[in-house]
N, C-alpha and C positions, 0 to 999 in steps of 0.2 A: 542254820542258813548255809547255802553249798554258795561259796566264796569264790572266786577265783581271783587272785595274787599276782598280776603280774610286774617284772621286776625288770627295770631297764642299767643298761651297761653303764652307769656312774657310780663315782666314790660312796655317796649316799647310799649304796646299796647295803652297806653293814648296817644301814639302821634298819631296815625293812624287816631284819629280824627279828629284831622285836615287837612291829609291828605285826608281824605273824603269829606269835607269840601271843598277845594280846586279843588276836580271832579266836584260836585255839583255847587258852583258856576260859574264853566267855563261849564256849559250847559248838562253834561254828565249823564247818566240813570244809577246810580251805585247800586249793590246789594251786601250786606254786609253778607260774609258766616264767622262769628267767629267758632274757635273750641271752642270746652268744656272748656278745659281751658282757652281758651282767656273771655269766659262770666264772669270765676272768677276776670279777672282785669279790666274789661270794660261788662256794664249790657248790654244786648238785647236792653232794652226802648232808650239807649243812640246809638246806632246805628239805631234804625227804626227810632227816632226821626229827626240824621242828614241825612238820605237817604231818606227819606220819602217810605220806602218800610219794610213789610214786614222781619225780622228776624229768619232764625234757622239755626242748624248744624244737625238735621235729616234727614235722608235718607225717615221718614218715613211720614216727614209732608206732606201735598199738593200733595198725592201720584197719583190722579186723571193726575196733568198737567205731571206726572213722570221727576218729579222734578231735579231728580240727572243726568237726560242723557238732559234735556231743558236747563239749563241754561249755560253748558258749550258748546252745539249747538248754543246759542244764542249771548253768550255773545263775543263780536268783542275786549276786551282787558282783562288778568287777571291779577292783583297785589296782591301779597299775603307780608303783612306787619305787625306784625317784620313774619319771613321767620327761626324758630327757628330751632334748632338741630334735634328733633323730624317730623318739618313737613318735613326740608329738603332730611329725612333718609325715610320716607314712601314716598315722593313725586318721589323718587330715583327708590325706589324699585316697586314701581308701586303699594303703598297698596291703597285701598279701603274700610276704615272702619270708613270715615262721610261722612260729603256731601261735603266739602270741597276737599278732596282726589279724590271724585268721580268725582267732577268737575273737577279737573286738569286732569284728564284720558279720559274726553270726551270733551278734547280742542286741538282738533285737525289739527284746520288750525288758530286758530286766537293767535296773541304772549302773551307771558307769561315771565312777571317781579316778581322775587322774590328779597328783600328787608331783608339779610340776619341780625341779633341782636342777640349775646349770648355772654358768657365768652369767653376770649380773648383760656384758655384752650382748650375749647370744639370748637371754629372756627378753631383752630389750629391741631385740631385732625387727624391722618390718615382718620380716617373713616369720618368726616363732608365734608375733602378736597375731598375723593375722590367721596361721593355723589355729591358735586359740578359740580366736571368734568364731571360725567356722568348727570347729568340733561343741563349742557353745552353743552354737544357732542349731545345731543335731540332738542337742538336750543332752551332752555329754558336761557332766558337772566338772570342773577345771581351780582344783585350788589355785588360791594366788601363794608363792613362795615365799619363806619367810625373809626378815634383813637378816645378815649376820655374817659371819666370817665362812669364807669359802676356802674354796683348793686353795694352799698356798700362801700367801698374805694378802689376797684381794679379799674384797668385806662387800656386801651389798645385797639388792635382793635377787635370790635366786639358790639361798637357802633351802633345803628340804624341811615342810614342815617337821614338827615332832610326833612322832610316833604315835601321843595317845592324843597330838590332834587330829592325825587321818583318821584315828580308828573313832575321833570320836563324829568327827566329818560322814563317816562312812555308812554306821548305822545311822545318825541321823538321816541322810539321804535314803535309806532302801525301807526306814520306820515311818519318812513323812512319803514316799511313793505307795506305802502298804496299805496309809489310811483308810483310803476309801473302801478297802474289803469290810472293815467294820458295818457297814450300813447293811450288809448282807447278814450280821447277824440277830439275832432276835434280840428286840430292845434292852430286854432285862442283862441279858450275858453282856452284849456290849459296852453296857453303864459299868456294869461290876470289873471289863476287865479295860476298858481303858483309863490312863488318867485323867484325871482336872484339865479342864481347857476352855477356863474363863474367857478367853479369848476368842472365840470361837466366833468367826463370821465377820471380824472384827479386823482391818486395813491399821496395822503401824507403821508408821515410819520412823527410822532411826539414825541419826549420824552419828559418825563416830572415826577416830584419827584427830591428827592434828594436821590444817590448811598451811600451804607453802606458798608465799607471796615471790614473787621474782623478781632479782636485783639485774640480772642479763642471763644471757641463756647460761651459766654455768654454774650461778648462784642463787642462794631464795633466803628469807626471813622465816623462818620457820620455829619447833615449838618441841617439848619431849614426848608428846604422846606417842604412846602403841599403839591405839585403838584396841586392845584388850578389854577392856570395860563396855565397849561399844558393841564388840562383838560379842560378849555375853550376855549383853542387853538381847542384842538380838535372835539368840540359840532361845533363850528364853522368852520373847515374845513367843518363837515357832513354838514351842515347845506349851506355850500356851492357845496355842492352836489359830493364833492371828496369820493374815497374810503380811510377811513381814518386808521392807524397801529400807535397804540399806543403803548411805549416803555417802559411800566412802570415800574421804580422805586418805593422805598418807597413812598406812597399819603396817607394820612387824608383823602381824598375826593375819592368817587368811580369813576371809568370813565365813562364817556358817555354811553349810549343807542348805539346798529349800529356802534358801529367801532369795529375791529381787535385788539385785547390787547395780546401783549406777554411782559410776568413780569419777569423782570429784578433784583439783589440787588445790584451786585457790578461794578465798571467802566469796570473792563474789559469781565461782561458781557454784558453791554450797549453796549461797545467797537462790540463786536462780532455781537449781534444782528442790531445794526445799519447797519454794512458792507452787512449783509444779504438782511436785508430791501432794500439797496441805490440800489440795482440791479435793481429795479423794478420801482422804484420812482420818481415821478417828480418833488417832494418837498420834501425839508427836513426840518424840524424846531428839532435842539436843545433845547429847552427848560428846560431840566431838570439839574438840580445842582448835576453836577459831582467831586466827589471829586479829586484833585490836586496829592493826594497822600496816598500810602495803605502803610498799616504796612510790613515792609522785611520778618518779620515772622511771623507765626500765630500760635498759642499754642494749640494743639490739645486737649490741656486739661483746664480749667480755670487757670490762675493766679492767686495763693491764695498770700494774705495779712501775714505777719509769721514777727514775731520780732525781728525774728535774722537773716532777710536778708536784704540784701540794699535796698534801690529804685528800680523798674525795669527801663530801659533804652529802651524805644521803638525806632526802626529805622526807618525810612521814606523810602520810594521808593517811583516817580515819578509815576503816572497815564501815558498812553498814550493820543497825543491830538487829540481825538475824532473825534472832528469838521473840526480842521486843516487835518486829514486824510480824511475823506470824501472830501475834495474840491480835496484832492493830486489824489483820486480814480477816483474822477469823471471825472480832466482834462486828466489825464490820458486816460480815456477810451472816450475823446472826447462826455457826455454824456452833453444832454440837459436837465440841471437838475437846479434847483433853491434851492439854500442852504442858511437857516437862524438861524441866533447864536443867544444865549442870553448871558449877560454881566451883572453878578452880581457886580456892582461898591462901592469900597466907594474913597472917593478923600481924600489929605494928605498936609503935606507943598510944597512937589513937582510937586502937578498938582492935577486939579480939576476932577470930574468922566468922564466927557466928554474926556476929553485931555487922559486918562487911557482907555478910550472907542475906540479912533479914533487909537490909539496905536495898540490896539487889534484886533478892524477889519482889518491894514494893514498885522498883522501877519496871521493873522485867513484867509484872501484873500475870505472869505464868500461874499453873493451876496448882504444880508441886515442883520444887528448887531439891536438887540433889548435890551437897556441901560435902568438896574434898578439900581436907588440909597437904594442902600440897609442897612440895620442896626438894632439897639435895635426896635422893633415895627414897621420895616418898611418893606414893599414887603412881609417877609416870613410870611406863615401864615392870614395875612390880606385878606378881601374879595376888596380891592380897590387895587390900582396900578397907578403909574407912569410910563412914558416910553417913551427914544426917540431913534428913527426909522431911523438912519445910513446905507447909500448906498454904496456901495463900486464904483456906478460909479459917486459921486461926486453929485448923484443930492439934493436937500436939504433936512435937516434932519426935519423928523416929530414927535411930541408930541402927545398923545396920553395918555387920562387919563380915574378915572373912576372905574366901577366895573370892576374886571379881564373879565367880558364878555364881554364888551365893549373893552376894551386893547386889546380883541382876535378879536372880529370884524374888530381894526383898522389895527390889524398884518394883516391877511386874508386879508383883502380890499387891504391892500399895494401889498400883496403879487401878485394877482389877476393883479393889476395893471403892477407891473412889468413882470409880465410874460407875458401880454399882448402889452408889450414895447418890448418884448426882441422875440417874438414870434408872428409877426402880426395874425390878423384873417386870414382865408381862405376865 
């Protein structure tokens, strides 16, 4: 596949080489357009060197092959990484004043991954969000940034993802835009050479993250999830060829390539958005860490600290239960629908996680309960997982371990499974 790399003027630009790196050895023709700034954090020799092509950000080089309208005619995927304040705001506006710019205005049927990195401030801005949306609403695919430590001692999001998740973000996006040439080939080839995709035809919905309840505008009640597991749930729905509607919560991690993302922060807008979703849906997976209970009040001003007041006394109100309500909507509406919980567990002197597990799915009346033992360094946050795989129709429960990608492949595969038990073929 003929790649094109473009690379914007921030610190994150050392990682891009790897990310170069990682096209290159999976077989792919990449051509590296840095901007001006980006040559100040990363030299030209060091990208000819890992491309094996040629380097510039002139409009004016190589004016013969007309350079700035061929390579975005040519090139079959674009990533542009880190995807800075500056590129995001002329890539918006439609400017044209390198070659990098140029190219993205003359890529006009092939997809385009930007791979967003700045201050947690400037991601956060009117103006960065709403260039977003408008390069969103053009069908330009737009990672969301990871959390983590930034330039200096500031921490938040605005992280550059990780290298093998653009790369893995990227093909996914130019593999699910390919799809459709498949139907153009002759049934027999096309069976042998695509994969499995039980899922095929088939509306999931996924949440995933952990919901932030708000104490005043500066604080929330919130929870340790990544949304890692949610997001691999749902690589792996696509991947099992469903149309997939992500529910996101607070995530660490960007979502997938190819799915549907409507963002979410607190239970009772998961609440809402879920009921919406369920109309359409053949699957539901829960996935995301909702919290139990929001503050009674919310302070429309911050809570100041003062010495001559008491403690404050925060009050709890119960969340609605989500999951328990969608089975209530769905039996209700007699809908052939396949609903699945997750079960953040820890076990006590009263009963072990299991026995708190099998509790839950009776109340929950879900179709399959997916059981993490959770705790100090366990599930939240981790790229590995535990999990065992509770039916509600008694049949035996399954473990499942491993990277979260693999935990996602086995959720999917069950899922697949059961809907294929409960839904014979035609």
């Amino acid at each position: 596949m003929r790649i094109v790399l473009g690379v914007g003027g921030g610190i994150a630009a050392y990682k891009v080489a790897s990310l170069l790196r990682l096209f290159t050895e999976a077989g792919h023709d990449v051509t590296v357009i840095p901007t001006e700034a980006a040559t100040r954090f990363v030299g030209v020799a060091t990208w000819e060197a890992l491309s094996g092509h040629p380097v510039s950000n002139s409009v004016f080089d190589e004016v013969h092959t007309v350079n700035h309208v061929r390579l975005g005619h040519e090139a079959e995927l674009i990533v542009v990484a880190p995807a800075t304040a500056d590129l995001l705001a002329r890539a918006a506006a439609g400017q044209a004043n390198d070659l990098l710019s140029n190219t993205l205005l003359m890529a006009g049927s092939c997809p385009v991954l930007m791979a967003p990195a700045m201050h947690t401030e400037m991601w956060q801005h009117p103006a960065t969000r709403a260039n977003v949306e408008t390069l969103r609403s053009r069908g330009v695919t737009v990672l969301e940034p990871a959390s983590g430590r930034l330039t200096g001692s500031d921490s938040g999001p605005g992280r550059l993802p990780e290298p093998e998740a653009i790369f893995d973000a990227a093909l996914a996006l130019a593999g699910a835009l390919a799809l459709p040439e498949t139907a153009a080939m002759p049934a027999s080839e096309a069976e042998l050479s695509a994969p499995p995709r039980p899922l095929a035809g088939l509306t999931v919905t996924i949440s995933a993250g952990g919901t932030r309840e708000p104490l005043d505008p500066v604080r929330f009640l919130g929870n340790r999830s990544s949304g890692k597991q949610g997001v691999a749930l749902a690589a792996a729905a696509r991947d099992a060829g469903a149309k997939v509607r992500l529910l996101a919560a607070h995530m660490d991690v960007p979502p997938p390539a190819g799915v549907d993302v409507v963002k979410v922060e607190t239970a009772l807008e998961l609440r809402k958005a879920a009921l919406h979703a369920a109309a359409d849906s053949d699957v539901i997976i829960m996935a995301a860490a909702v919290a139990d209970f929001r503050p009674a009040d919310v302070s429309g001003t911050k809570i100041k600290k003062r010495d001559d007041l008491a403690d404050p006394v925060i009050s709890l109100v119960r969340n609605p239960d989500i999951l328990r309500e969608l089975v209530e909507v769905r039996d209700a509406a007699s809908r052939k629908q396949l609903i699945v919980g997750f079960a953040a567990e820890t076990g006590d002197a009263d009963g072990d996680v299991l026995d708190y597990a099998a509790a839950k799915l009776r109340r929950k009346a879900c179709d399959l309960l997916v059981v993490n033992h959770v705790g100090q360094d366990k599930v939240f946050g981790e790229d590995t997982n535990s999990v065992v795989i509770l039916s509600r129709s008694g049949s035996e429960a399954q473990e499942a371990s491993g990277s979260k990608s693999d935990v996602a492949a086995a959720v999917i595969d069950r899922v697949s499974a059961e809907l294929s038990r409960v839904v014979p073929p035609a």
